[in-house]
VODO-127399 format. One line per field, with one value per residue: residue in one letter; x, y, z of N, C-alpha, C in turn; residue number from 1. Coordinates in nm, 4 decimals, always signed. Example, Ala and Ser with C-alpha at 12.3 -4.5 7.8 and 13.67 -1.06 7.14 Angstrom:
VODO-127399
code [A, S] $
n_u [+1.3190, +1.2850] $
n_v [-0.5690, -0.2250] $
n_w [+0.7800, +0.7080] $
ca_u [+1.2300, +1.3670] $
ca_v [-0.4500, -0.1060] $
ca_w [+0.7800, +0.7140] $
c_u [+1.3200, +1.2900] $
c_v [-0.3300, +0.0030] $
c_w [+0.7800, +0.7870] $
pos [1, 2] $
end
This chain:
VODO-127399
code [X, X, X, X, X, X, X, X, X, X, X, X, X, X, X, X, X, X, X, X, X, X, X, X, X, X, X, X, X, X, X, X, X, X, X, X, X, X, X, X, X, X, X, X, X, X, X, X, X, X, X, X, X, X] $
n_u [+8.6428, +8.4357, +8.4234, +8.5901, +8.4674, +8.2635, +8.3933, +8.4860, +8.2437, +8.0687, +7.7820, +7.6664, +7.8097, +7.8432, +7.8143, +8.0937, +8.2644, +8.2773, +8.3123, +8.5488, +8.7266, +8.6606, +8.8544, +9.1332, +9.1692, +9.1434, +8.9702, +8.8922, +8.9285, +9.1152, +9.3479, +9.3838, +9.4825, +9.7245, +9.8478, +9.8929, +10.0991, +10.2720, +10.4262, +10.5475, +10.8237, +11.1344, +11.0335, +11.1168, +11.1107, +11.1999, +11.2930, +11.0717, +11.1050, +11.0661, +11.2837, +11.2921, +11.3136, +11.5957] $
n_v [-2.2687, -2.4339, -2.5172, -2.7295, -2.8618, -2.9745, -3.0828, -3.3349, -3.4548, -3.3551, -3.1791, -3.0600, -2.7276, -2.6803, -2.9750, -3.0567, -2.8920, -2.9835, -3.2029, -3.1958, -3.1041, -3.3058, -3.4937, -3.3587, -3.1810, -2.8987, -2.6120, -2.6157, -2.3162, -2.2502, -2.4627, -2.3896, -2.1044, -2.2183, -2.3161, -2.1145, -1.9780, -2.1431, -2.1757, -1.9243, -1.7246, -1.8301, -2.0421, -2.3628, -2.6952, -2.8758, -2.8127, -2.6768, -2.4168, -2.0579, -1.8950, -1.6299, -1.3914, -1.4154] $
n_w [-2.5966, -2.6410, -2.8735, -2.8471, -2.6320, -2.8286, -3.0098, -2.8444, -2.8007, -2.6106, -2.5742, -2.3890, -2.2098, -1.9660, -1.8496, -1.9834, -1.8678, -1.6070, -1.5903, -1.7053, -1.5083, -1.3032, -1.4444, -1.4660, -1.2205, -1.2274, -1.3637, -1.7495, -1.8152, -1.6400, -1.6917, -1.9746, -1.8833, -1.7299, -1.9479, -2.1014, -1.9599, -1.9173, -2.1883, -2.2297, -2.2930, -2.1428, -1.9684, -1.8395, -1.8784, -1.7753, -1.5208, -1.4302, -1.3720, -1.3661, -1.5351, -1.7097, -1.9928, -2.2348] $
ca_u [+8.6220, +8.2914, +8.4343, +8.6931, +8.3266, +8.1770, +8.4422, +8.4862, +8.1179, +8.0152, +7.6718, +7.6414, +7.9201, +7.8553, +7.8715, +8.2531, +8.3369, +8.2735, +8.3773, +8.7194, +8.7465, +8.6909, +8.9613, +9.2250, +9.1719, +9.1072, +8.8542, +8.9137, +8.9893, +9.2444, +9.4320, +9.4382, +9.5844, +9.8713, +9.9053, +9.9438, +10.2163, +10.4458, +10.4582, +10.6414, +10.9510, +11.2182, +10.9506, +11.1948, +11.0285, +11.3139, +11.3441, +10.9535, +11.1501, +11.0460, +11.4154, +11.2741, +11.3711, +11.7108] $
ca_v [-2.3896, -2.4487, -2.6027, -2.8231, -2.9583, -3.0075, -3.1885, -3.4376, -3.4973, -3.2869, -3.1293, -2.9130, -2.6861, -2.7085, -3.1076, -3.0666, -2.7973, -3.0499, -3.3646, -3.1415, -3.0220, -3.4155, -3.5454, -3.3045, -3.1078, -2.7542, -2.5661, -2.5573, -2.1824, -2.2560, -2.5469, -2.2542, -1.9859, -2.2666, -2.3595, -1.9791, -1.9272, -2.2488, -2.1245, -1.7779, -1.7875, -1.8965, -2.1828, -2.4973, -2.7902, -2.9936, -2.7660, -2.6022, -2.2509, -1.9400, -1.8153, -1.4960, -1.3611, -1.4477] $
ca_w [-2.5208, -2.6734, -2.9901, -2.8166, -2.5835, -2.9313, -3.0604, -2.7740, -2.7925, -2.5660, -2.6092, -2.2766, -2.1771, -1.7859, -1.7800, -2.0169, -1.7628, -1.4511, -1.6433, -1.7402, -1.3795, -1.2291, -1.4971, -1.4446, -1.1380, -1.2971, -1.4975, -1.8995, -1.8262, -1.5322, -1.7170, -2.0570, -1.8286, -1.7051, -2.0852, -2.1316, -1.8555, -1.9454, -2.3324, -2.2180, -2.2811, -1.9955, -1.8820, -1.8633, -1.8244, -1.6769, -1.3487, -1.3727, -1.3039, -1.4682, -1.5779, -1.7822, -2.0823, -2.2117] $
c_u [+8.5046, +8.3538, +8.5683, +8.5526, +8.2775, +8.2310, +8.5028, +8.3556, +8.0340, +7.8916, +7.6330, +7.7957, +7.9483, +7.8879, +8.0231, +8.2589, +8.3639, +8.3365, +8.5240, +8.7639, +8.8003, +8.8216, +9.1207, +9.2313, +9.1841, +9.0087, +8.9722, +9.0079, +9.1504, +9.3457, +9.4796, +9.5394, +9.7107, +9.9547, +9.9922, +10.1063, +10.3304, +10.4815, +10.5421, +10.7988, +11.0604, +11.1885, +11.0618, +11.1176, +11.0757, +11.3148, +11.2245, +10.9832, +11.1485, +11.2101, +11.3912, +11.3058, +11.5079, +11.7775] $
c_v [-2.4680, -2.5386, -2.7316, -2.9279, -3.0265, -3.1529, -3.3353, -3.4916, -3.4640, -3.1798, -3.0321, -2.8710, -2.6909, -2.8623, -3.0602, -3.0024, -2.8902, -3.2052, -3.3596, -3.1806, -3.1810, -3.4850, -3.5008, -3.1993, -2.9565, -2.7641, -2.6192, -2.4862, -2.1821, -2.3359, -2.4689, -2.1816, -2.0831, -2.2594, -2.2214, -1.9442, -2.0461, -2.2660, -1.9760, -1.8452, -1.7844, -2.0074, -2.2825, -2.6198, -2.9435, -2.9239, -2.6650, -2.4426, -2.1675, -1.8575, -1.6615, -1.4778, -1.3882, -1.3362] $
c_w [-2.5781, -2.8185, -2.9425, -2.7378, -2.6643, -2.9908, -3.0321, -2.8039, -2.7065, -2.5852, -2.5381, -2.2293, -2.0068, -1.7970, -1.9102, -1.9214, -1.6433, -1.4583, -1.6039, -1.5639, -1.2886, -1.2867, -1.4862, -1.3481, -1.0732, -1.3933, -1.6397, -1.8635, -1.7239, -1.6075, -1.9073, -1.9824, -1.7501, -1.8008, -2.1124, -2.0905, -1.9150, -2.0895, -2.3034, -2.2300, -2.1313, -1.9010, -1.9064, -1.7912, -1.7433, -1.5146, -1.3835, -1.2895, -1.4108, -1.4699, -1.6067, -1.8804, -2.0841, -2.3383] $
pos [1, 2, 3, 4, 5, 6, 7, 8, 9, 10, 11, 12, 13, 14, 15, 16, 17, 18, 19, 20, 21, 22, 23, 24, 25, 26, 27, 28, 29, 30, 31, 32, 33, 34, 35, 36, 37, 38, 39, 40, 41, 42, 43, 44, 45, 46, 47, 48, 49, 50, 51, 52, 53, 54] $
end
């Protein structure tokens, strides 16, 4: 996270964290662990339903 702060222009990691948080309504770490979950496979992003493995 620390090099994605840097490379916005971010200099302190608490104000990106609270900036992130006001702009999109999650931490960094929370809006990672979504990224995480809707890359598995069976995520469809037309009907937001975890299918499962196929």
């Amino acid at each position: 996270m620390t090099d994605v702060a840097l490379r916005w222009g971010f200099n302190d990691l608490s104000h990106f964290s609270r900036s992130f948080r006001r702009r999109f309504g999650m931490s960094p770490r929370e809006y990672r662990n979504l990224l995480g979950f809707l890359q598995k496979p069976g995520w469809h992003p037309d009907t937001s339903v975890c299918h499962g493995p196929t």
